[in-house]
N, C-alpha and C positions, 0 to 999 in steps of 0.2 A: 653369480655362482653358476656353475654349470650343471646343465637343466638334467643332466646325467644323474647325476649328485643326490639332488633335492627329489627325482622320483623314487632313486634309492631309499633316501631318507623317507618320503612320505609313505612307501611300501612298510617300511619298518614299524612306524610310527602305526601304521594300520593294522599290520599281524599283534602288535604289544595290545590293542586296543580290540582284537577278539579274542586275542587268550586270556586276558586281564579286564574284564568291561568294568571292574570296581576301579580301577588307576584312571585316576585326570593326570593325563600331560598336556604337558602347550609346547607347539613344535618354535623353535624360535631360526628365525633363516637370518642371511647375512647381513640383511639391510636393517632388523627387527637389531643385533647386535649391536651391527655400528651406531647405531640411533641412541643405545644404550651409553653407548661410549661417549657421544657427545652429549647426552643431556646430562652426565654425573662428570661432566669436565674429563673425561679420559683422553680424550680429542679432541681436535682444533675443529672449530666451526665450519663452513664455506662460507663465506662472504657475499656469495655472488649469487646464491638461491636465497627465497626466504626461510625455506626449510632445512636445515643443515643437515644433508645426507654427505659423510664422509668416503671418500672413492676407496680407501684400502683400511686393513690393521695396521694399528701401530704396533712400532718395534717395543723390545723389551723396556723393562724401566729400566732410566737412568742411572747410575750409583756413581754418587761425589764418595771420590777418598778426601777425607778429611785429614788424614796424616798426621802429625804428630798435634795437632789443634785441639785433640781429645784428651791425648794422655798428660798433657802441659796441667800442670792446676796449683 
């Protein structure tokens, strides 16, 4: 992610957290994501680490047309 970005973000995440000191948040970055994505099967593992860090997001879900296989009965 670019380091641009994520100071952006941590600046944000720091003003929320002196005008609000009652709110817990947890900042979640892109590798914290994708990690997410593969541990609940949303993404393909890497093979080639033991760790499965995925390089990008994936695309949209899929959507099978079924076509007339639904309204047949």
């Amino acid at each position: 992610m670019n380091q641009k970005l994520v100071t952006k973000k941590n600046g944000k995440i720091r003003r929320l957290r002196e005008l609000y000191p009652d709110i817990k948040c947890k900042v979640f970055y892109q590798r914290d994501y994708l990690n997410l994505l593969v541990k609940y099967g949303l993404a393909e593992e890497d093979e080639e680490d033991e760790l499965p860090t995925p390089t990008r997001i994936p695309g949209p879900p899929q959507v099978i047309d079924l076509g007339d296989e639904t309204a047949a009965g």
